[in-house]
PDB file of N, CA, C and O in Angstrom:
ATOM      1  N   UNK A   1     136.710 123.660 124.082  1.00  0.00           N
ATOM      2  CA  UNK A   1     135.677 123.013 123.289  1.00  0.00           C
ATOM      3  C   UNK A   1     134.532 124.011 123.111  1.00  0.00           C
ATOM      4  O   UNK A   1     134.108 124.617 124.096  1.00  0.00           O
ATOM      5  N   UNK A   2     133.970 124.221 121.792  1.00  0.00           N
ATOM      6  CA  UNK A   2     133.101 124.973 121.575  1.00  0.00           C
ATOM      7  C   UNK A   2     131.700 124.318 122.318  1.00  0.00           C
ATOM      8  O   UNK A   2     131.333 123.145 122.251  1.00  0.00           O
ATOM      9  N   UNK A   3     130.847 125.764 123.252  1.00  0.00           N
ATOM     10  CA  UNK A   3     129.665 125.143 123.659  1.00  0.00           C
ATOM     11  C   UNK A   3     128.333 125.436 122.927  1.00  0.00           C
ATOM     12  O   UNK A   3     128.320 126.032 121.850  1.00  0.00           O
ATOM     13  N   UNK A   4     127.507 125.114 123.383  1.00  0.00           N
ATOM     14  CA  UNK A   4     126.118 125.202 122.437  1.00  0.00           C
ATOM     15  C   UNK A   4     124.719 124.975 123.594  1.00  0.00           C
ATOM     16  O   UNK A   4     124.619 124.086 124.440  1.00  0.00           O
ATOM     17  N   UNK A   5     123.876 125.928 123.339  1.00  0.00           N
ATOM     18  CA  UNK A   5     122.387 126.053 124.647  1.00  0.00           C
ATOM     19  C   UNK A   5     122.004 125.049 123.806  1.00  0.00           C
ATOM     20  O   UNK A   5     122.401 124.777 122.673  1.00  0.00           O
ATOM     21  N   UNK A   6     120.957 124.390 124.691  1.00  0.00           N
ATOM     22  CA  UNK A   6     120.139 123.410 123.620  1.00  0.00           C
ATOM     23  C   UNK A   6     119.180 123.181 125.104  1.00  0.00           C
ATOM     24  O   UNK A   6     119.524 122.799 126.223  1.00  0.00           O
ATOM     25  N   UNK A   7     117.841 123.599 124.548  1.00  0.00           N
ATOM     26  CA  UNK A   7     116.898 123.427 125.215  1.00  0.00           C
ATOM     27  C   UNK A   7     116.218 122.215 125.530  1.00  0.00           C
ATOM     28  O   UNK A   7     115.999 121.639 124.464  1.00  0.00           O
ATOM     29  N   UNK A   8     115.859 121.675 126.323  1.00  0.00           N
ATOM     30  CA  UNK A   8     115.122 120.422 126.641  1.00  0.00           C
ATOM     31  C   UNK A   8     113.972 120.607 127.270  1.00  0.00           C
ATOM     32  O   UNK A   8     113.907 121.585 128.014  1.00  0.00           O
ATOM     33  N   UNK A   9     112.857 119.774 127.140  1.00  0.00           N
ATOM     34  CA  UNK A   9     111.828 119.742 127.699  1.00  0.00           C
ATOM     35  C   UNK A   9     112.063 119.178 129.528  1.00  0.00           C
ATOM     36  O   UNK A   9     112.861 118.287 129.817  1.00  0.00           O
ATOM     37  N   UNK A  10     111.498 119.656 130.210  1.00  0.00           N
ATOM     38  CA  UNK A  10     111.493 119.059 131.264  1.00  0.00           C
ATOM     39  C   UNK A  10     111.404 117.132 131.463  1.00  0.00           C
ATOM     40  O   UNK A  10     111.825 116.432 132.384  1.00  0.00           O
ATOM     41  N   UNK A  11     110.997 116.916 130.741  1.00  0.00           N
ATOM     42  CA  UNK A  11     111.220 115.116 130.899  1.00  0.00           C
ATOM     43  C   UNK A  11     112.452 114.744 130.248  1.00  0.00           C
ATOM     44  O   UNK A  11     113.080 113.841 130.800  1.00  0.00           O
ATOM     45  N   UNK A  12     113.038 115.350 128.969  1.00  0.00           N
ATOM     46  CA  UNK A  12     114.322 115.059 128.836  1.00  0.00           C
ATOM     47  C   UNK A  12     115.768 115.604 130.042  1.00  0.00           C
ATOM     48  O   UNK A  12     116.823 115.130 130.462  1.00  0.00           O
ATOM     49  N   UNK A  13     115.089 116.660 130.167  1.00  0.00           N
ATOM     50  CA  UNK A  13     116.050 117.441 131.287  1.00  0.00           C
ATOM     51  C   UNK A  13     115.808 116.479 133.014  1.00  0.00           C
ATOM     52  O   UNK A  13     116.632 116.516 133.928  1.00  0.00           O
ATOM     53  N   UNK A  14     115.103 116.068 133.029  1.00  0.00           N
ATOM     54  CA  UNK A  14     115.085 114.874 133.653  1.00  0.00           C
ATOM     55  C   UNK A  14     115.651 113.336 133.843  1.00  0.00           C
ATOM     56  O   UNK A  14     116.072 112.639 134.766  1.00  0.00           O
ATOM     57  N   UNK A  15     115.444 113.230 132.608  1.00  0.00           N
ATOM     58  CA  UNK A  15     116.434 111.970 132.037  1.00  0.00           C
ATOM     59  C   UNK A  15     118.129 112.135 131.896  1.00  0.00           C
ATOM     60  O   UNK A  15     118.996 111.283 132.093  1.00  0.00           O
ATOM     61  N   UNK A  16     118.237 113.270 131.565  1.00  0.00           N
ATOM     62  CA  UNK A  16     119.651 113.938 131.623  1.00  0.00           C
ATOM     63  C   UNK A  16     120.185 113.853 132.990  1.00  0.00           C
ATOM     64  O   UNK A  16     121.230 113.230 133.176  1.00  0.00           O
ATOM     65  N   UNK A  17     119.419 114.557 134.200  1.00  0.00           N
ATOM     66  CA  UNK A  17     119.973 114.371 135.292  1.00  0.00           C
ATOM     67  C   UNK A  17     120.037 112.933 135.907  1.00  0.00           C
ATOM     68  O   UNK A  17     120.877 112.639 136.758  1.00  0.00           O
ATOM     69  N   UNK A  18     119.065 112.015 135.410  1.00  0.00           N
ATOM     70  CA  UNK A  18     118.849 110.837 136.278  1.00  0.00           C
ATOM     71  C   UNK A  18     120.410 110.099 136.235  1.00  0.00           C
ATOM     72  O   UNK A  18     121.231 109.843 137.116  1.00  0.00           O
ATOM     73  N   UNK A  19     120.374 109.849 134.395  1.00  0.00           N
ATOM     74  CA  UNK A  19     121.721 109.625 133.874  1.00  0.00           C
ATOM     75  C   UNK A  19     123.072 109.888 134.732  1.00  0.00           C
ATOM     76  O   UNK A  19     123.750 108.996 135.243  1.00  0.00           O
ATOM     77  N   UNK A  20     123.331 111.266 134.793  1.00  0.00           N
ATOM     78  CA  UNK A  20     124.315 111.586 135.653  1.00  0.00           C
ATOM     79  C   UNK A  20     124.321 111.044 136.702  1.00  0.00           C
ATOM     80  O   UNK A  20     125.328 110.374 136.932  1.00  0.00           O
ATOM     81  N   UNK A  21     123.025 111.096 137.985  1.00  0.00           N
ATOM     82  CA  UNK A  21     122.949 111.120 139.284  1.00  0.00           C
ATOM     83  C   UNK A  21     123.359 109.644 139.071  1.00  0.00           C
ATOM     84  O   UNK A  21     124.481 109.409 139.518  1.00  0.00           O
ATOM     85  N   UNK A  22     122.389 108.005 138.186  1.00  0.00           N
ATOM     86  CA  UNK A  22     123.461 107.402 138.525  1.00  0.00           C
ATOM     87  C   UNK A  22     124.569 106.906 138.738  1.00  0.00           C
ATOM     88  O   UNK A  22     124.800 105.935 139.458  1.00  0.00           O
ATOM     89  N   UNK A  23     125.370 107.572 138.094  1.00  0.00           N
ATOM     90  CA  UNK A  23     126.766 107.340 137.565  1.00  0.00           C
ATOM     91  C   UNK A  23     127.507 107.271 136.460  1.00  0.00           C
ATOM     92  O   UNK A  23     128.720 107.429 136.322  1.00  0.00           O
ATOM     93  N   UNK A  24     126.359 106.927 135.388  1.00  0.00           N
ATOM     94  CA  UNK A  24     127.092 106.333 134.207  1.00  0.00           C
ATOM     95  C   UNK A  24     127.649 107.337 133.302  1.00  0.00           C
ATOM     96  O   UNK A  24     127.999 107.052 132.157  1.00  0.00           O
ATOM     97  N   UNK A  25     127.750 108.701 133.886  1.00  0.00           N
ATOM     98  CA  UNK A  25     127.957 109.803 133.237  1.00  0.00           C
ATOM     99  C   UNK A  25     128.476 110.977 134.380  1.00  0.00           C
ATOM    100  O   UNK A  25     128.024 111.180 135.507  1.00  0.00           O
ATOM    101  N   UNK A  26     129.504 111.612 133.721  1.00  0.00           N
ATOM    102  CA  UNK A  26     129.980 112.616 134.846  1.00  0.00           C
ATOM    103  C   UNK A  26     129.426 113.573 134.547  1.00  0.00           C
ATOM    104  O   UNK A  26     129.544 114.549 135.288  1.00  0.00           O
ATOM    105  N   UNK A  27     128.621 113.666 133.365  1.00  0.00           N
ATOM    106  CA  UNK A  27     127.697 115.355 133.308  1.00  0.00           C
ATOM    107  C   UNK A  27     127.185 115.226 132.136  1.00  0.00           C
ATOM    108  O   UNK A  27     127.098 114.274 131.361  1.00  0.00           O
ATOM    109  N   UNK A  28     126.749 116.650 132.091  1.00  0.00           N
ATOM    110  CA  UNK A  28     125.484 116.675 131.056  1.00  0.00           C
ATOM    111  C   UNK A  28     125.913 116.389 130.068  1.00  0.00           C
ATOM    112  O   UNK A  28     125.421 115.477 129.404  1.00  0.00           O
ATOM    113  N   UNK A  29     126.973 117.092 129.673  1.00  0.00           N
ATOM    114  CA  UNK A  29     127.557 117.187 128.134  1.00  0.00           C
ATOM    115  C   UNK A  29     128.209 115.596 127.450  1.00  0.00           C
ATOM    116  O   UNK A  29     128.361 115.379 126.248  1.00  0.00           O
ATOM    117  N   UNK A  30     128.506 114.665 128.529  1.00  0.00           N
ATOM    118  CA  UNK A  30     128.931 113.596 128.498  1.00  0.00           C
ATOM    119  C   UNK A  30     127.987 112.652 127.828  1.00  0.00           C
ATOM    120  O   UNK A  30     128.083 112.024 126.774  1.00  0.00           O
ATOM    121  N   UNK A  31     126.915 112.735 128.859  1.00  0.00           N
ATOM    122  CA  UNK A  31     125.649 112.191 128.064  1.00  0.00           C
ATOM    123  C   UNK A  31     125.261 112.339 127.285  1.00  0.00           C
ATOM    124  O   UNK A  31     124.853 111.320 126.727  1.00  0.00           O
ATOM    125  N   UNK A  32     125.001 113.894 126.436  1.00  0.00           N
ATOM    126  CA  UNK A  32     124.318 114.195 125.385  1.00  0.00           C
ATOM    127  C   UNK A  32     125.720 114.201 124.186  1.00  0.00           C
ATOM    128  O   UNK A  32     125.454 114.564 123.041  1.00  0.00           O
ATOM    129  N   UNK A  33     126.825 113.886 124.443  1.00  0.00           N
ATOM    130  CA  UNK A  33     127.912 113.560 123.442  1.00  0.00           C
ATOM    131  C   UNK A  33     127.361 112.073 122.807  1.00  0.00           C
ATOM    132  O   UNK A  33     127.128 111.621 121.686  1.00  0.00           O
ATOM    133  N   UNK A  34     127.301 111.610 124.179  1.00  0.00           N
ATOM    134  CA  UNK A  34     127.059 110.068 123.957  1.00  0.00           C
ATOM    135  C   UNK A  34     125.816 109.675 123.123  1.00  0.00           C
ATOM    136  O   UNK A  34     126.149 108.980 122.163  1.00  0.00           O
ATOM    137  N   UNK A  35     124.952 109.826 123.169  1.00  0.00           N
ATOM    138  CA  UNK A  35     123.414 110.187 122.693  1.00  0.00           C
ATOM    139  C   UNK A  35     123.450 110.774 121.350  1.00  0.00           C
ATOM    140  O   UNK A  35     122.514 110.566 120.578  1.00  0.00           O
ATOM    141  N   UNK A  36     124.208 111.313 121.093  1.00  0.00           N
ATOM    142  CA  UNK A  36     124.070 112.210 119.697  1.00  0.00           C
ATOM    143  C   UNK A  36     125.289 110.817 118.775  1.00  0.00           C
ATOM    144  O   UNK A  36     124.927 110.123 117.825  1.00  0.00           O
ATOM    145  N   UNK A  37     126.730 110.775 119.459  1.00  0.00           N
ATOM    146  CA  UNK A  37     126.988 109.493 118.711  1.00  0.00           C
ATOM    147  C   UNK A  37     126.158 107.794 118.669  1.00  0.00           C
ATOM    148  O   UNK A  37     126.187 106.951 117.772  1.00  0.00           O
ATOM    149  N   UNK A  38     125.828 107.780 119.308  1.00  0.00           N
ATOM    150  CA  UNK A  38     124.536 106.406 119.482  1.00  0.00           C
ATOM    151  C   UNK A  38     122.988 106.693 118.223  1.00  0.00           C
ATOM    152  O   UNK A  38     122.251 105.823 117.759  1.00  0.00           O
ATOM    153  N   UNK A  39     122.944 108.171 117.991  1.00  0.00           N
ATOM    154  CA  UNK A  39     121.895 108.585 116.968  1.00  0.00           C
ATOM    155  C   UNK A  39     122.513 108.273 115.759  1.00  0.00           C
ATOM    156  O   UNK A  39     121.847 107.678 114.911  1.00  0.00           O
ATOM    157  N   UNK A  40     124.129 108.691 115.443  1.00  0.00           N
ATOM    158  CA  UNK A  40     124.813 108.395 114.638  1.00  0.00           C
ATOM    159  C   UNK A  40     124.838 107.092 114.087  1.00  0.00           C
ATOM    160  O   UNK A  40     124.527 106.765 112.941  1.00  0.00           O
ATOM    161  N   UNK A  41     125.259 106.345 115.063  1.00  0.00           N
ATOM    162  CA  UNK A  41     125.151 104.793 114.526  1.00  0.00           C
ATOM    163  C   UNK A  41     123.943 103.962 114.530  1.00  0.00           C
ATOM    164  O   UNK A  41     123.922 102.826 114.056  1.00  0.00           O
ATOM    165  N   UNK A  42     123.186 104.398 114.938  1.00  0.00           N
ATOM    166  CA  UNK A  42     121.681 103.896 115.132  1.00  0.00           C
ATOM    167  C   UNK A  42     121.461 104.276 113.038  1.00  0.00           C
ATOM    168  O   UNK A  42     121.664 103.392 112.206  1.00  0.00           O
ATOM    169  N   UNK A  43     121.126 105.412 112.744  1.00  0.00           N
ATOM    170  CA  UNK A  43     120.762 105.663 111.405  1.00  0.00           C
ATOM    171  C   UNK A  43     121.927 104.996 110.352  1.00  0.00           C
ATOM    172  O   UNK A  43     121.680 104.767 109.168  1.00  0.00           O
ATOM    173  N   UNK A  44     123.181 104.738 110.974  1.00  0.00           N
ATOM    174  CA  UNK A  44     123.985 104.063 109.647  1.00  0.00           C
ATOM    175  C   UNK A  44     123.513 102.738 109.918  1.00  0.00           C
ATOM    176  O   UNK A  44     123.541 102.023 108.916  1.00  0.00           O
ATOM    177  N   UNK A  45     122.947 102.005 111.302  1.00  0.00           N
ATOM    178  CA  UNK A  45     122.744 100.602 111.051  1.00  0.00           C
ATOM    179  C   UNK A  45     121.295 100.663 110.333  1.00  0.00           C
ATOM    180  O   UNK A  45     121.180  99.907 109.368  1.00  0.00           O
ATOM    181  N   UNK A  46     120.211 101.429 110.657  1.00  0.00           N
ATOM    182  CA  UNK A  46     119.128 101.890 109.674  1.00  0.00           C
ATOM    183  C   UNK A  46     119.612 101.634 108.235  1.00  0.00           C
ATOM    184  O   UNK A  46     119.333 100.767 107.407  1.00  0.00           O
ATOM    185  N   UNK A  47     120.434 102.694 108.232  1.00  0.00           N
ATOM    186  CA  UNK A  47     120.703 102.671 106.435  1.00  0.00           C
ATOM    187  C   UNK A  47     120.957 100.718 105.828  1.00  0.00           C
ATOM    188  O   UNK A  47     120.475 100.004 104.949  1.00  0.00           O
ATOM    189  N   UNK A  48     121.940 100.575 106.885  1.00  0.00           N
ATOM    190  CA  UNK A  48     122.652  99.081 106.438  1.00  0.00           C
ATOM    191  C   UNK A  48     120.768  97.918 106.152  1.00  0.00           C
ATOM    192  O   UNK A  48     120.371  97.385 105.117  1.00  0.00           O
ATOM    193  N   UNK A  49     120.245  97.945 107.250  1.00  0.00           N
ATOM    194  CA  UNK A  49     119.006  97.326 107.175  1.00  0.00           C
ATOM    195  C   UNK A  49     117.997  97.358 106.291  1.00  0.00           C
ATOM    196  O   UNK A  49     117.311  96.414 105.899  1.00  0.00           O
ATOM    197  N   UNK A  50     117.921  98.903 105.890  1.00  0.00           N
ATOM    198  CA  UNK A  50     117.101  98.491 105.052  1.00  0.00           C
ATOM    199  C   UNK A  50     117.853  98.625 103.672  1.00  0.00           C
ATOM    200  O   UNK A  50     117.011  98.751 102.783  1.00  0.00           O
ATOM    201  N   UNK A  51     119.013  98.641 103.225  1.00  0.00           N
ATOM    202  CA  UNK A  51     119.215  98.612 101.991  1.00  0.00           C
ATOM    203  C   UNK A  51     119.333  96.844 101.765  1.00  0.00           C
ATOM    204  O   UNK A  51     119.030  96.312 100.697  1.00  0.00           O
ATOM    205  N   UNK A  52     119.859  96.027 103.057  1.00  0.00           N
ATOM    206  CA  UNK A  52     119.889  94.540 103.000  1.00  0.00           C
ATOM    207  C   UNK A  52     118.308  94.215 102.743  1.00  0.00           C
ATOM    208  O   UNK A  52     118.255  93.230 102.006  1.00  0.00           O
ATOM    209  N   UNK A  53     117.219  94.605 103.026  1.00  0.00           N
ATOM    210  CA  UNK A  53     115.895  94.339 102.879  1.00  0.00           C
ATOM    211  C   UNK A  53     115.553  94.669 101.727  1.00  0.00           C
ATOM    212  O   UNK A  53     114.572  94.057 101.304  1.00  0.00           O
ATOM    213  N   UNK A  54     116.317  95.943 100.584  1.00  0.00           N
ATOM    214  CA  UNK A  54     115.432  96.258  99.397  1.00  0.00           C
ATOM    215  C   UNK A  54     116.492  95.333  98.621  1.00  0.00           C
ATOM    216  O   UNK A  54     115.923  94.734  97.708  1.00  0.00           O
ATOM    217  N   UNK A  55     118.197  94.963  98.731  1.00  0.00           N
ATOM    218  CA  UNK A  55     118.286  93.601  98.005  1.00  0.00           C
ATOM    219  C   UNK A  55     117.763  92.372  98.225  1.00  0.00           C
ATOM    220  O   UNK A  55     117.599  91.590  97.288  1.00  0.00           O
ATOM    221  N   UNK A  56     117.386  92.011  99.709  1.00  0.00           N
ATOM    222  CA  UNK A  56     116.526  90.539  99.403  1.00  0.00           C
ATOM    223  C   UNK A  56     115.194  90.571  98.448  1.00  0.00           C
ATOM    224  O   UNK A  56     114.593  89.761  97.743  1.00  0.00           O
ATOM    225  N   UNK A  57     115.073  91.828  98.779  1.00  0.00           N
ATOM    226  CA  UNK A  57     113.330  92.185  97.806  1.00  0.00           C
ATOM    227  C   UNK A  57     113.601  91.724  96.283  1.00  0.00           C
ATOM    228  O   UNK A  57     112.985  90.898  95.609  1.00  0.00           O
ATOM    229  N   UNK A  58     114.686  92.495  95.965  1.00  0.00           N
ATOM    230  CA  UNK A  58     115.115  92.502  94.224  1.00  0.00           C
ATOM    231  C   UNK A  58     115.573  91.175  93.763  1.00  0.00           C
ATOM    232  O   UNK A  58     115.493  90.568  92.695  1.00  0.00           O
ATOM    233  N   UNK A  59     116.012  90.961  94.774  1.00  0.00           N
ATOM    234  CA  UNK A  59     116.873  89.560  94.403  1.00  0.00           C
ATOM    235  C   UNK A  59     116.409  88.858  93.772  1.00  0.00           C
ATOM    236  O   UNK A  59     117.272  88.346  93.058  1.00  0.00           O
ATOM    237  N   UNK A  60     114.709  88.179  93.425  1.00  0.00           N
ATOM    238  CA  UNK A  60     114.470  87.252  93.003  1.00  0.00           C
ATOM    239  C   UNK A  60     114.124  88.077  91.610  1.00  0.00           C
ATOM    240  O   UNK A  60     114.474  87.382  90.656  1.00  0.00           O
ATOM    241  N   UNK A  61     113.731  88.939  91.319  1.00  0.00           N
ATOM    242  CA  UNK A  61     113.756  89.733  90.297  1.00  0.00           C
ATOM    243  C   UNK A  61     115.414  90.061  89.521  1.00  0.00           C
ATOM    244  O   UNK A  61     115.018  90.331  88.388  1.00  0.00           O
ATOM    245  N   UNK A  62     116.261  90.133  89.482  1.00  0.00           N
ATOM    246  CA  UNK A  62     117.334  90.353  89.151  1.00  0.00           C
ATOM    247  C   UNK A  62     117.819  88.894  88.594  1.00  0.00           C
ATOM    248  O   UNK A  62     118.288  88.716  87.470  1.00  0.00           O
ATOM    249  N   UNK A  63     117.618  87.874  89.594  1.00  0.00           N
ATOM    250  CA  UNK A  63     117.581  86.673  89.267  1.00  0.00           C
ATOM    251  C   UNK A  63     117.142  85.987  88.069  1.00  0.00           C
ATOM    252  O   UNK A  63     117.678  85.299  87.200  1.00  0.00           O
ATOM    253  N   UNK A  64     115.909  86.440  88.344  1.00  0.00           N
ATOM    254  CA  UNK A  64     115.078  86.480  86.854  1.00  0.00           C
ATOM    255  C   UNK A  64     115.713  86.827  85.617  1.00  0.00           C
ATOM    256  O   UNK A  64     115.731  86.175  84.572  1.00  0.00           O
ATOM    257  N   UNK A  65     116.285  88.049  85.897  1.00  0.00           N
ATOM    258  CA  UNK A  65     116.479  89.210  85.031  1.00  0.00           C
ATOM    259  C   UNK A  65     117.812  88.500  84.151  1.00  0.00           C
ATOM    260  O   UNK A  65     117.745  88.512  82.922  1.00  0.00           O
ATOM    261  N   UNK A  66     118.956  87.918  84.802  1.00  0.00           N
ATOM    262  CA  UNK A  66     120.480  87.054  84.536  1.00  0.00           C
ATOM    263  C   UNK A  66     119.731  86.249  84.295  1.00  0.00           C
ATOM    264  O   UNK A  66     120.351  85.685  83.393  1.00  0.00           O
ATOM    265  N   UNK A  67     118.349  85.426  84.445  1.00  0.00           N
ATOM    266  CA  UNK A  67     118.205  84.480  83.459  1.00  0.00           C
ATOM    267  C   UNK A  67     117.506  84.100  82.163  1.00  0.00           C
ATOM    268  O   UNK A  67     117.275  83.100  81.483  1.00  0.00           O
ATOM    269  N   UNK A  68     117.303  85.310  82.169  1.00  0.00           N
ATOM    270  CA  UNK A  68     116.619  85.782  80.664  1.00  0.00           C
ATOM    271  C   UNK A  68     115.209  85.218  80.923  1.00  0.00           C
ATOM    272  O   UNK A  68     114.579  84.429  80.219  1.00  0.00           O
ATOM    273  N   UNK A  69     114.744  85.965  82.430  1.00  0.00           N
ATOM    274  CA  UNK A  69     113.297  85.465  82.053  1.00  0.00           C
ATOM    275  C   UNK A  69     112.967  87.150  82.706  1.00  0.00           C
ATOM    276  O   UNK A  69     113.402  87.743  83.693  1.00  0.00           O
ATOM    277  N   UNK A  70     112.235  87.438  81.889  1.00  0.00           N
ATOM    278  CA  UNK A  70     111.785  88.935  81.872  1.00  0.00           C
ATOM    279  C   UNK A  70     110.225  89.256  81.343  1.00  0.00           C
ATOM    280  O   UNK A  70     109.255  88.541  81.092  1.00  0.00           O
ATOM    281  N   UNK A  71     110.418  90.328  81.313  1.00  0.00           N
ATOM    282  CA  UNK A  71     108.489  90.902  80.569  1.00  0.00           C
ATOM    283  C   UNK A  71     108.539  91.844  80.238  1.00  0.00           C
ATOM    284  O   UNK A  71     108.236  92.731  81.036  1.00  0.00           O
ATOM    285  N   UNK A  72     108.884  92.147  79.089  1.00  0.00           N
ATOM    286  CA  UNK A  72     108.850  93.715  78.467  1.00  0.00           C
ATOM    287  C   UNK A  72     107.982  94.671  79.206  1.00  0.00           C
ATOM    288  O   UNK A  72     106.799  94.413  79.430  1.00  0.00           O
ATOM    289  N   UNK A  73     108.498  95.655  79.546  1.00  0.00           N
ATOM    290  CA  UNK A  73     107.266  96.865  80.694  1.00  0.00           C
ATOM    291  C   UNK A  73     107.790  98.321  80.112  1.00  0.00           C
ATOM    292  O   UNK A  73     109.001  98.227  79.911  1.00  0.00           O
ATOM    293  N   UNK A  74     107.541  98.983  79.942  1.00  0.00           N
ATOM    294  CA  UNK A  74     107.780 100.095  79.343  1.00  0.00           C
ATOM    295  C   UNK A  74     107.924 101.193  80.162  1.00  0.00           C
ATOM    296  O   UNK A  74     107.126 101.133  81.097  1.00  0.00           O
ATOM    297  N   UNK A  75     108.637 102.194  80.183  1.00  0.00           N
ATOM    298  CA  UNK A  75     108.467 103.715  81.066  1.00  0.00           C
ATOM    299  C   UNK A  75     106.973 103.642  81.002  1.00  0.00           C
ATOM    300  O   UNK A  75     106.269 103.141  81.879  1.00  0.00           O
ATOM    301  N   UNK A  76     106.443 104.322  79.604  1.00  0.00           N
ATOM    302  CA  UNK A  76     105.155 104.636  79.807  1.00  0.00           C
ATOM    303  C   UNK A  76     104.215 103.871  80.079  1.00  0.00           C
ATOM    304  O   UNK A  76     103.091 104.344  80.252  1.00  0.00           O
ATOM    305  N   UNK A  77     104.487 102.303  80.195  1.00  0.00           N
ATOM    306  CA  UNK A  77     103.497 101.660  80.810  1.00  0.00           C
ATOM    307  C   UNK A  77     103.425 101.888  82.098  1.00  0.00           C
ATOM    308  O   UNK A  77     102.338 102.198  82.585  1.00  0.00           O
ATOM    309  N   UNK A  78     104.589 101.775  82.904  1.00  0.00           N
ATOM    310  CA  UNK A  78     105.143 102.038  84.592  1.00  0.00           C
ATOM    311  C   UNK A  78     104.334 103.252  84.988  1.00  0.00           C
ATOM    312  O   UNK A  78     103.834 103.462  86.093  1.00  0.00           O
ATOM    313  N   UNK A  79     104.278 104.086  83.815  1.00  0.00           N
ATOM    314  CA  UNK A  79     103.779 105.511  84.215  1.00  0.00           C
ATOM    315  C   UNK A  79     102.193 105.371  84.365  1.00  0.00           C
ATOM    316  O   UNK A  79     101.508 105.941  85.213  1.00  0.00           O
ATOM    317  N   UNK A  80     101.818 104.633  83.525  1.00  0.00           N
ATOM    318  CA  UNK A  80     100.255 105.051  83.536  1.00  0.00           C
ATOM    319  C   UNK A  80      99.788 103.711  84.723  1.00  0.00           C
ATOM    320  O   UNK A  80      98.936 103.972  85.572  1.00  0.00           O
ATOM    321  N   UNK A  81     100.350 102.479  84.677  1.00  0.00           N
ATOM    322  CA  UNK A  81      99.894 101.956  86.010  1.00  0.00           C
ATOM    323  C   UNK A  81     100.201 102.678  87.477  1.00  0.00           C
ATOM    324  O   UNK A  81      99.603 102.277  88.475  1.00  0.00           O
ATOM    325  N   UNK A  82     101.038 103.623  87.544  1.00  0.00           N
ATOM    326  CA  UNK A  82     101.045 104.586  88.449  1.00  0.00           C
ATOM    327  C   UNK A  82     100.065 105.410  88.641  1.00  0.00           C
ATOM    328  O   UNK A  82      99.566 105.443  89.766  1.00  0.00           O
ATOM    329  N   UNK A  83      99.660 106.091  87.814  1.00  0.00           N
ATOM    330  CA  UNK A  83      98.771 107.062  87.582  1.00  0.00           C
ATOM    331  C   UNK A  83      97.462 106.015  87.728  1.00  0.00           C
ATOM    332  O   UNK A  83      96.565 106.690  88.234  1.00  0.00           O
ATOM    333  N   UNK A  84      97.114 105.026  87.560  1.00  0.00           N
ATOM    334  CA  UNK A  84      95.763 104.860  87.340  1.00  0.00           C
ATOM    335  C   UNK A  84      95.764 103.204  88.775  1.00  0.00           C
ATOM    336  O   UNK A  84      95.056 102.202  88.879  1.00  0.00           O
ATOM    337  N   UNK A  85      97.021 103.782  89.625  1.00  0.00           N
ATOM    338  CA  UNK A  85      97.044 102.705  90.887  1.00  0.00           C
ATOM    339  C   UNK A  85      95.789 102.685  91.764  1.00  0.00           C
ATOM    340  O   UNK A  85      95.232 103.742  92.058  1.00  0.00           O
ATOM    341  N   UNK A  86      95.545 102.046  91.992  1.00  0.00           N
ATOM    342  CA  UNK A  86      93.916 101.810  93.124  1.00  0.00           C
ATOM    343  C   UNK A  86      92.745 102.323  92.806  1.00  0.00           C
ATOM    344  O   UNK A  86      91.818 102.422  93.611  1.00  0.00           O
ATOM    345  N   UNK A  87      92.687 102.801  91.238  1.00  0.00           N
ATOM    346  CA  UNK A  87      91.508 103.062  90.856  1.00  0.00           C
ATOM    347  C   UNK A  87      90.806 102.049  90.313  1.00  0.00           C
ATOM    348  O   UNK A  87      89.654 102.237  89.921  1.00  0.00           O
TER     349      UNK A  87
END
């Protein structure tokens, strides 16, 4: 298996050993395998969350939208209420 240095701060290099010493890990590399796949799925359930949060957002807008209730808005209108936001 290819290896790799990877520096840690003394409080992670701490946490690394605690890990081991209690058991739940036979060594370093075990842990930080584990840790790096747990980062993995941590950011795809991220991704899953908030893309479920920007469709509940739209939803009632889209809704709208299939029922033919709308408001003409233009690029360049979008643009200049951008440009001229919180002034």
């Amino acid at each position: 298996m290819p290896t790799m240095n990877v520096s840690l701060t003394p409080e992670l290099m701490h946490l690394v050993h605690s890990k081991v010493a209690s058991g739940m890990y036979n060594n370093a590399s075990e842990f930080v395998r584990e840790a790096i796949r747990n980062i993995d799925t941590n950011e795809a359930l991220l991704y899953e969350l908030k893309l479920a949060k920007l469709k509940a957002i739209l939803k009632p807008a889209i809704d709208d939208a299939e029922n033919g209730i709308y408001v003409d808005y233009s690029f360049d209108q979008l643009m200049h209420d951008i440009d001229h936001e919180g002034s």
